[in-house]
C-alpha positions in Angstrom: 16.7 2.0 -24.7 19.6 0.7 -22.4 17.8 -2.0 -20.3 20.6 -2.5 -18.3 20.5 1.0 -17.2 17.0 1.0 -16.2 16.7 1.7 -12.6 14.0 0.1 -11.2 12.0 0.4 -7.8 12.9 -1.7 -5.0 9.8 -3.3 -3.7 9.2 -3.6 -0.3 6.5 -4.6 2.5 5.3 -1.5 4.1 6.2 -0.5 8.0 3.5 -2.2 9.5 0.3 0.0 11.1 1.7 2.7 8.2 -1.2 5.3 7.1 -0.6 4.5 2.7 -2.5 5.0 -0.4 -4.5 2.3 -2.3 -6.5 3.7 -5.3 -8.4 6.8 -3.6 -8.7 5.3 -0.3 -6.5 6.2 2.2 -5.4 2.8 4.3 -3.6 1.2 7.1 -0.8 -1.6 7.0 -2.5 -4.1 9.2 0.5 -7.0 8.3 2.5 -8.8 6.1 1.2 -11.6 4.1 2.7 -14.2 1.7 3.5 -13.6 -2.0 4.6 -9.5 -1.6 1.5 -8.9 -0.6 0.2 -6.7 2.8 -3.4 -7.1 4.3 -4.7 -3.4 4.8 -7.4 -2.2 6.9 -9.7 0.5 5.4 -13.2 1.9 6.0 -16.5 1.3 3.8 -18.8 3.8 2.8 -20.7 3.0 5.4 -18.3 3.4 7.6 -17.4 -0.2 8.3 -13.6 -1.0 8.7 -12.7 -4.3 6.7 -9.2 -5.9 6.3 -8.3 -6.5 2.6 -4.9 -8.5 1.0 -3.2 -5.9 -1.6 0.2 -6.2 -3.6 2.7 -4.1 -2.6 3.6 -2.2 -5.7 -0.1 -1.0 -5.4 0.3 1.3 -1.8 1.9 4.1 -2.5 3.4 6.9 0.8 1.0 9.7 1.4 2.0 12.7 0.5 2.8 15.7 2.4 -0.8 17.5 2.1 -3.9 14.6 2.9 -6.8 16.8 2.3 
């Protein structure tokens, strides 16, 4: 393999108060924080929001169906 012709994905900090997927939970972009990580905002299940610090590379965009 070429490694010179891999294309990689450019990395970036979310849009901040973004609606994004982390694992199977569906989460909000609260802000940015050091090290290419974001702090996310998500709900227990209890139902009890809590703010979290996740790497980038792990949010992925929602896609066009949520349900």
């Amino acid at each position: 393999m070429d490694w010179a012709r891999v294309i990689r994905r450019e990395v970036s900090c979310p849009p901040i108060d973004a609606l994004l997927r982390y694992r199977t939970r569906i989460v909000r972009a609260v802000a940015e924080a050091r090290g290419q990580r974001a702090m996310i905002e998500s709900l227990d299940t209890a139902g009890r929001s809590f703010v979290s610090t996740v790497q980038w590379n792990s949010l992925r965009e929602l896609c066009a169906q949520l349900f």
